[in-house]
N, C-alpha and C positions, 0 to 999 in steps of 0.2 A: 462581489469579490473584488480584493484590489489587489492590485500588484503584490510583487516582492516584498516582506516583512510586512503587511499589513490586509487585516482580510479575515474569512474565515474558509479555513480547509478543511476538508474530512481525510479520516483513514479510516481502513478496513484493516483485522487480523481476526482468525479463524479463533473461538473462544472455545470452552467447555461446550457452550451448548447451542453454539451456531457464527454467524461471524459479526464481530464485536464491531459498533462504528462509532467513531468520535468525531465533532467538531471541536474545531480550535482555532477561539478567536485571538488574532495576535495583531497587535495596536501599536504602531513606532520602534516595530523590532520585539517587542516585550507580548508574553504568552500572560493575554487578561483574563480566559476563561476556557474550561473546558468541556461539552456539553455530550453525554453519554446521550445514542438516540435509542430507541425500545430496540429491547434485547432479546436471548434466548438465556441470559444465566441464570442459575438458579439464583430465586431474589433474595433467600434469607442466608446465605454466602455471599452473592457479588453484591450488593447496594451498599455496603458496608465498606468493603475492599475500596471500591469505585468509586467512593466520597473521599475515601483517605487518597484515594490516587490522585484525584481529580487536584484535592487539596494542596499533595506535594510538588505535582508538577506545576501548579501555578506558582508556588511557593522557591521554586526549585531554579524557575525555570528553564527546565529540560523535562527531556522524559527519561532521562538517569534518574531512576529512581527505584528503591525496594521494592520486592513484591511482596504483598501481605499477606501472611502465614494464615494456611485455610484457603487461598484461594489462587493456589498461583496460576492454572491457567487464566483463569480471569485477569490477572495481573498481567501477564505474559501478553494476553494480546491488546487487554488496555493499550500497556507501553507500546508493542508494535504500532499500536495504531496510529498512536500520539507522532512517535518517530515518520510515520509517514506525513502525517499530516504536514510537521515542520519540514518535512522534504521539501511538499508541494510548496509552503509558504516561500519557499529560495527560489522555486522556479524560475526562469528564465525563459519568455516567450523565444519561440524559434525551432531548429528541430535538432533535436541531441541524436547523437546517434549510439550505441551500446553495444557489446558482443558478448557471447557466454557459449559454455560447451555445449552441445545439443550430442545427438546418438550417433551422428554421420561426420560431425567435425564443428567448427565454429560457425556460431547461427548468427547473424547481425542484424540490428532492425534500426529504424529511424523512429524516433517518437518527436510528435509536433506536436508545443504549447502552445496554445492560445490565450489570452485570458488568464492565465495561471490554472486551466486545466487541461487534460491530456485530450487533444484534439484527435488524435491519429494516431497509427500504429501501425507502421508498415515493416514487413520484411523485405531486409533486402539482398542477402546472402543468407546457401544453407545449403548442406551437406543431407539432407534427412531423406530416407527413404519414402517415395512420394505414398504410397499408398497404405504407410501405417502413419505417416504425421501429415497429412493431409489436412486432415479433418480439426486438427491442431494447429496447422499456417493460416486458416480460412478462421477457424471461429476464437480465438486467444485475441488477435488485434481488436477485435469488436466489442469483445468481452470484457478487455481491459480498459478502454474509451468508456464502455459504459459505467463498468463498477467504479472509475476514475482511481483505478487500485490495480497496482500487478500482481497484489495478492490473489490470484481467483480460481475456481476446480480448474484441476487437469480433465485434459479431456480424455476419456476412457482408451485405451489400447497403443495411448502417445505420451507417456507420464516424463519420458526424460524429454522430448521435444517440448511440451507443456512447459516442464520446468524451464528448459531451456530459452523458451521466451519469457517467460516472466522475470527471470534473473539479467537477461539481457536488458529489458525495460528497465531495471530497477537500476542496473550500470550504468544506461544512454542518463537515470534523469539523477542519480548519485557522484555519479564521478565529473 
């Protein structure tokens, strides 16, 4: 992987029939390529969709792009995923830091890049009630490092805390 505008990045978004992951190789700033990895969608709906997508956003390059009638979730998290991808590709080694509403008041975390990917995931302010988002401050940082995605399940019985870190991470590495 290389630096900033150059390299290949993945993204994750949740599809029709499981969670959808793209590579995206992007050479001197410019999106050369886009590589769908095995999937859950249905094949005689999405490999269709997904070759036109694939097509337009190199064509395009962005992931603004139409979604193709017949398959729009497919389409939908195609795109999401693409958009992350070029997220990651801006990257900035260092540690961003992000806020977002949680259940108890504003949750704040620090995410550190390395490499142009998500090294860490710490919390460091939050209002949450410890013994229903617990379980949510402990397993989302790890979770997110691993899938290199703030896309990832909520964890069961902590859905706005859940959300509330992943939309925070996605502010530390967006804004």
């Amino acid at each position: 992987m290389a630096g900033p505008g150059g390299g290949v990045y993945s993204g994750t978004a949740q599809g029709f029939g499981g969670p959808l992951t793209v590579d995206v190789t992007v050479s001197d700033g410019k999106i050369t390529d886009v590589t769908v990895r095995p999937h859950q969608e249905t094949p005689f709906i999405a490999d269709g969709a997904l070759s036109t997508l694939t097509e337009n956003v190199v064509q395009s390059q962005s992931a603004d792009v139409d979604i193709v009638s017949g398959a729009t979730y497919t389409s939908k998290a195609f795109i999401a995923a693409v958009e992350q991808a070029l997220i990651k590709s801006r990257l900035e080694d260092g540690t961003h830091v992000g806020t977002a509403d949680g259940f108890g008041g504003p949750l704040k975390v620090a995410v550190t890049v390395s490499g142009g990917s998500i090294a860490t995931v710490e919390i460091l302010e939050n209002s949450e009630t410890p013994f229903i988002a617990g379980d949510a401050l402990k397993q989302l940082p790890a979770a997110i490092v691993t899938a290199q995605s703030w896309d990832v399940d909520v964890v069961s019985g902590a859905s706005v805390t859940s959300r509330a870190i992943m939309q925070a991470v996605e502010n530390a590495l967006t804004d």
